[in-house]
C-alpha positions in Angstrom: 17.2 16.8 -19.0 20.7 16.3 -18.0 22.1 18.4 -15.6 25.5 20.3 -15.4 27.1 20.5 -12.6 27.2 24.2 -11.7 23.7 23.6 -11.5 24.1 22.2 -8.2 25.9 25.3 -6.3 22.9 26.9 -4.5 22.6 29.9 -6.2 18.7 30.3 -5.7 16.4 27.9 -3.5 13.6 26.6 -5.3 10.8 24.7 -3.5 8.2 22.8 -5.4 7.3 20.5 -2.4 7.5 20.6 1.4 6.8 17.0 2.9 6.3 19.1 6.9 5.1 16.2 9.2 2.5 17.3 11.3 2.2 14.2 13.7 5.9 12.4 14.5 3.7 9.1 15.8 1.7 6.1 13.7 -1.2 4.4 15.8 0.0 1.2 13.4 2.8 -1.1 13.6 3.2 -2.1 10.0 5.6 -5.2 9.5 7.4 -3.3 6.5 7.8 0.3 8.6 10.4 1.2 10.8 7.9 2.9 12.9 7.3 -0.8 14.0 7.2 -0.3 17.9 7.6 -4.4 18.0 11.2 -3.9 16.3 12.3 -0.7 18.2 9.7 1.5 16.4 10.9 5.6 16.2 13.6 7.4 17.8 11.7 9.1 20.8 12.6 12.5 19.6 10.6 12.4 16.5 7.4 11.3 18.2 5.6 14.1 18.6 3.2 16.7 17.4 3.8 19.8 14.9 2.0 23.1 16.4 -0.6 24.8 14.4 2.2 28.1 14.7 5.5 26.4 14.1 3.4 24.6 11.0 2.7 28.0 9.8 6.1 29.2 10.2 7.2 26.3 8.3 5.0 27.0 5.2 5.2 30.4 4.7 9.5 30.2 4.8 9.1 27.8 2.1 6.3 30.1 0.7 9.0 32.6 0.0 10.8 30.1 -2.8 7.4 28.9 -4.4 5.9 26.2 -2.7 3.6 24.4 -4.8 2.8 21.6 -2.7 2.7 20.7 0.5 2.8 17.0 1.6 1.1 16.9 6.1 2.4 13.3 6.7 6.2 13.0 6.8 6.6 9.4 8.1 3.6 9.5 10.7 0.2 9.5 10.5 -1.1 13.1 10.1 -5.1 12.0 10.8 -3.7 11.1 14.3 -3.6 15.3 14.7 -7.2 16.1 15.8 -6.8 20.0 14.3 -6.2 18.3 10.9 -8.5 20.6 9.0 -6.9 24.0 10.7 -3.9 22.5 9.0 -4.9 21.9 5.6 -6.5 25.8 5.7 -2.9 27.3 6.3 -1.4 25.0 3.4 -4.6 26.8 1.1 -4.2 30.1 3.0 -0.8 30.1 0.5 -2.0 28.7 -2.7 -0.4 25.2 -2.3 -1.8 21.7 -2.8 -2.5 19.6 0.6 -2.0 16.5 0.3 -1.6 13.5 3.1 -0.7 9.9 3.1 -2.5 7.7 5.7 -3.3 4.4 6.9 -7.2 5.5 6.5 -8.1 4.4 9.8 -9.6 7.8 11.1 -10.0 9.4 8.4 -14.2 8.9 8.1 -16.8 10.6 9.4 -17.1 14.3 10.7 -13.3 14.5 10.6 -13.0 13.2 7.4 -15.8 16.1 5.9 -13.9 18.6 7.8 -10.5 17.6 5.9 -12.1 17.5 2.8 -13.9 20.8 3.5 -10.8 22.2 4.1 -9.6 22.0 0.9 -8.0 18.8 0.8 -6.5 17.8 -2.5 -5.4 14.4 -2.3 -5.7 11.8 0.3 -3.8 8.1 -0.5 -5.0 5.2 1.4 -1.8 3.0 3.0 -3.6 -0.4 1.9 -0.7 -3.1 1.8 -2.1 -6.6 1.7 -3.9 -8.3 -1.2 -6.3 -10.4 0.9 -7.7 -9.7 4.3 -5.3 -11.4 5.6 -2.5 -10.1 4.4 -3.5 -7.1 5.6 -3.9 -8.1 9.0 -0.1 -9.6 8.3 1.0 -6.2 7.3 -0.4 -3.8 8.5 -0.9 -5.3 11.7 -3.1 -3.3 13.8 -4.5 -3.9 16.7 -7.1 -0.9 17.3 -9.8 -2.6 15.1 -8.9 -1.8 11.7 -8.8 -4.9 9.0 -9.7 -4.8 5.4 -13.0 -4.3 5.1 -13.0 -1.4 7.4 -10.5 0.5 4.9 -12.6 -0.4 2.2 -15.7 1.3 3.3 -13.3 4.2 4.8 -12.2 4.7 1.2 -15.7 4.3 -0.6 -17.3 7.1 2.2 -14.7 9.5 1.0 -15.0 8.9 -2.5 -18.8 9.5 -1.9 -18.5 12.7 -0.1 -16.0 14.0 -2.4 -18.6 13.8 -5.0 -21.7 14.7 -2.7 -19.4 17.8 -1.9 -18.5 18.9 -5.6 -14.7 18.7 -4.3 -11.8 18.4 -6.4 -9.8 16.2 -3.8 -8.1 12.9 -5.4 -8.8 9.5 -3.4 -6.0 6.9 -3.8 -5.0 3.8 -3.1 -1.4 2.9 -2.5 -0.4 -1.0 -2.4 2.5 -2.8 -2.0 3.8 -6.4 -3.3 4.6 -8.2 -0.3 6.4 -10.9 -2.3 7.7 -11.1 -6.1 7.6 -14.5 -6.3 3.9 -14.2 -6.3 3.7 -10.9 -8.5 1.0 -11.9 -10.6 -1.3 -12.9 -8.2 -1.3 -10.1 -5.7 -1.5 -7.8 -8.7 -4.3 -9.6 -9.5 -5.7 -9.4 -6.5 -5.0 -5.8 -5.9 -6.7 -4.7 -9.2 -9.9 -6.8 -8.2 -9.8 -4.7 -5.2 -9.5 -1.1 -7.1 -11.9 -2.2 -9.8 -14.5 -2.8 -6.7 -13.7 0.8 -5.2 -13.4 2.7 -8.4 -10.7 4.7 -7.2 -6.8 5.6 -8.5 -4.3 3.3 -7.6 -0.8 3.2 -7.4 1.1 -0.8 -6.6 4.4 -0.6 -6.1 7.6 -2.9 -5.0 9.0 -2.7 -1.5 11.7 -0.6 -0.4 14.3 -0.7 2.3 13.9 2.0 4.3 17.6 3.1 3.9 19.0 0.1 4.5 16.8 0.2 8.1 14.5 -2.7 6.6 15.5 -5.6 5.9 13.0 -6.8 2.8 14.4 -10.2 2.1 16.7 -11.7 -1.0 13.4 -12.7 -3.2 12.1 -8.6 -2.8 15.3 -7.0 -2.7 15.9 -4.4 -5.5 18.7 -4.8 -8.1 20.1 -2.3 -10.5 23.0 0.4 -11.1 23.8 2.2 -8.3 23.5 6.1 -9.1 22.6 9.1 -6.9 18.2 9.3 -6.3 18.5 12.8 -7.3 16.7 13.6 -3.9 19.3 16.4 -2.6 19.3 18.1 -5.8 15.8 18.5 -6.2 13.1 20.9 -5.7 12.0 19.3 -2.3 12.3 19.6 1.5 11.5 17.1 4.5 10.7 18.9 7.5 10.0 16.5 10.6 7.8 17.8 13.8 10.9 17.1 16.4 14.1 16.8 16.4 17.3 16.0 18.1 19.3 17.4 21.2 15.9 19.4 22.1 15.3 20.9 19.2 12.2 20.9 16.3 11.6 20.8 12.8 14.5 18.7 11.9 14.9 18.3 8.0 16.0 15.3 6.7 17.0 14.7 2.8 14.1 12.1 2.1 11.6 10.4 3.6 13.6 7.2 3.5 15.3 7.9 6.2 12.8 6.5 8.7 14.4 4.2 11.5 17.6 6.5 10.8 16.2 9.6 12.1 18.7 11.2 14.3 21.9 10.2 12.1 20.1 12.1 9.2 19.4 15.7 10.3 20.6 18.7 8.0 19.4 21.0 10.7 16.3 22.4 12.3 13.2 24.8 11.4 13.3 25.9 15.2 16.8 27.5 14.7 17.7 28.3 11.3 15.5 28.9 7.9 15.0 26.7 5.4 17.2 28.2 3.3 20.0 28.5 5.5 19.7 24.7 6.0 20.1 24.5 2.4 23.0 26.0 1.7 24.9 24.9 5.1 27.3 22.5 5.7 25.6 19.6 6.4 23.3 19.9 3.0 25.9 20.8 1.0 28.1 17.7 2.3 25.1 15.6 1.5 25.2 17.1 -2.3 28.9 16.3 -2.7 28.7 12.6 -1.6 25.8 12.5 -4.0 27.6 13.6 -6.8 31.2 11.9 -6.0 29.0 8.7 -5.6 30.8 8.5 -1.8 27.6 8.4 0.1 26.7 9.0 3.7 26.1 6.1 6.0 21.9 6.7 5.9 22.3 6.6 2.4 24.7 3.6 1.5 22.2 1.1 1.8 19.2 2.5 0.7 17.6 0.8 -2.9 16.6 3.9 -3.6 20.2 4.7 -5.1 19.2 1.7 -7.4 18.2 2.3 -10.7 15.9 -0.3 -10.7 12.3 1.0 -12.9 10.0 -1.5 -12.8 9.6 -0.5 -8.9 6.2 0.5 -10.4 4.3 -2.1 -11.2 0.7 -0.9 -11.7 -0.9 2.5 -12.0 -4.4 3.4 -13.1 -3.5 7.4 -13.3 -3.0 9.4 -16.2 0.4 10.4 -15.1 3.6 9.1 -18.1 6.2 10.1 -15.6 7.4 9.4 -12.3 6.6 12.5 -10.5 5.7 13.3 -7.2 2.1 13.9 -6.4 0.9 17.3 -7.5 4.5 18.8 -8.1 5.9 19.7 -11.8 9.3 18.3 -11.2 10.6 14.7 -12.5 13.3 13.4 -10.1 14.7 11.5 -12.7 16.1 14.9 -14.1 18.5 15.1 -11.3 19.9 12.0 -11.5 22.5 12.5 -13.8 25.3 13.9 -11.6 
């Protein structure tokens, strides 16, 4: 589906998914994150904790334009909020998916019966390293985790999902750590999947916006064309902020490690769709379209048109969507 461009004046705000981080902070210091405290790790402002009321408020003003999904995690590690569950009830109280992204390390356990309990609908393991001690390389954490941990993290869940007759998804996400060795780690990754029995999704690096630097041998290559992010049906609502505000909302996820040159505004003093249609949003729009893009975007590979980023995928889905939503962000790419 190409679209025109009148099709990109605001006239109606359509959310399918709300990424709406409920926890700023990672207890990890993954070599590939910008979260990384060893390299500088977060802007301080960001670092913090979403209330169970100013979540609420979040979902239900996105509520009002459709809200199919909503995504707890952002760019820090929701299971690092001990009121998880309460969470994942307000997201069902208004008929969306929940759905969180995690390193895994917490999530086992009471807490992780409670999430799932709560309705959870899809829970994706971080897993990045093939062998154990790649993971130990890359995901480098130093509050016990390791490999085999993870592993049995991921089979309890899969076992109480069943126990528990719910309808939650359990994922695996990896990434290749080097593709001059491609064929190996898949290898090795698939070995590991095959073992747990559980979806998977192995992916290339990316740069984090340019705030990463991934190397010559990993670094993307392709046409340079907008990512179709600031045109589509989705909103990235962070627990702080900037200049003492909260709920700043960023275009992407990407922008980790940029955080405070990339706000659009905040949650705690206008509405969502206000944010939308003001200036700062709409600027964002315009360089996407005239191909004159903003410093946090210049540099990120996600402006690449590169698709083989994908290079192994066990689920049934033929297109690249994001989880749960019915949109293709491919259809906005054609500015």
């Amino acid at each position: 589906m190409k679209l025109k461009r009148e099709d990109f004046s605001v006239k109606e705000i359509n959310i399918d998914r709300a990424v709406i981080e409920v926890q700023g902070g990672c207890n990890f210091d993954c070599t590939m994150c910008p979260q990384d405290k060893r390299t500088g790790g977060r802007h301080k402002g960001f670092l913090t904790k979403m209330s169970l009321i100013e979540f609420e408020d979040n979902v239900q003003d996105c509520a009002r334009h459709g809200l199919n999904v909503v995504n707890l995690d952002g760019s820090g590690e929701a299971t690092m909020n001990r009121n998880l569950p309460e969470y994942i009830k307000i997201v069902k109280r208004y008929d969306a998916k929940a759905v969180i992204f995690s390193n895994g390390f917490r999530m086992h356990g009471q807490f992780m019966k409670d999430c799932v309990d709560a309705g959870l609908d899809f829970f994706r393991f971080s897993f990045v390293g093939s062998t154990p001690e790649k993971y130990q390389e890359w995901m480098n954490n130093t509050r016990g985790s390791n490999y085999e941990l993870i592993k049995k993290h991921v089979k309890e869940m899969m076992d109480y999902v069943k126990e528990s007759g719910s309808d939650c998804v359990v994922e695996t996400y990896h990434l290749i750590t080097d593709n001059n060795n491609i064929e190996q780690e898949l290898e090795q990754y698939k070995a590991l999947v095959e073992e747990l029995g559980c979806k998977t999704e192995i992916w290339k690096m990316h740069n984090w916006s340019g705030a990463y630097d991934i190397g010559e041998t990993n670094a993307r290559t392709g046409n340079v064309k907008t990512c179709g992010r600031p045109f589509s049906p989705d909103v990235v609502i962070r627990a702080g902020g900037v200049d003492g505000h909260r709920g700043a909302v960023h275009p992407c996820c990407q922008v980790l490690g940029r955080d405070e040159e990339a706000v659009l505004g905040h949650t705690s003093v206008n509405t969502i769709e206000e944010i939308i249609r003001g200036e700062e949003y709409s600027a964002l729009r315009e360089s996407h379209r005239t191909g004159e893009y903003t410093d946090y975007c210049r540099d990120c590979d996600f402006l690449l048109d590169t698709p083989e980023t994908l290079v192994y995928t066990n689920n049934s889905r033929s297109e690249m969507k994001m989880i749960g939503t019915s949109f293709d962000l491919n259809d906005y790419r054609n500015v």
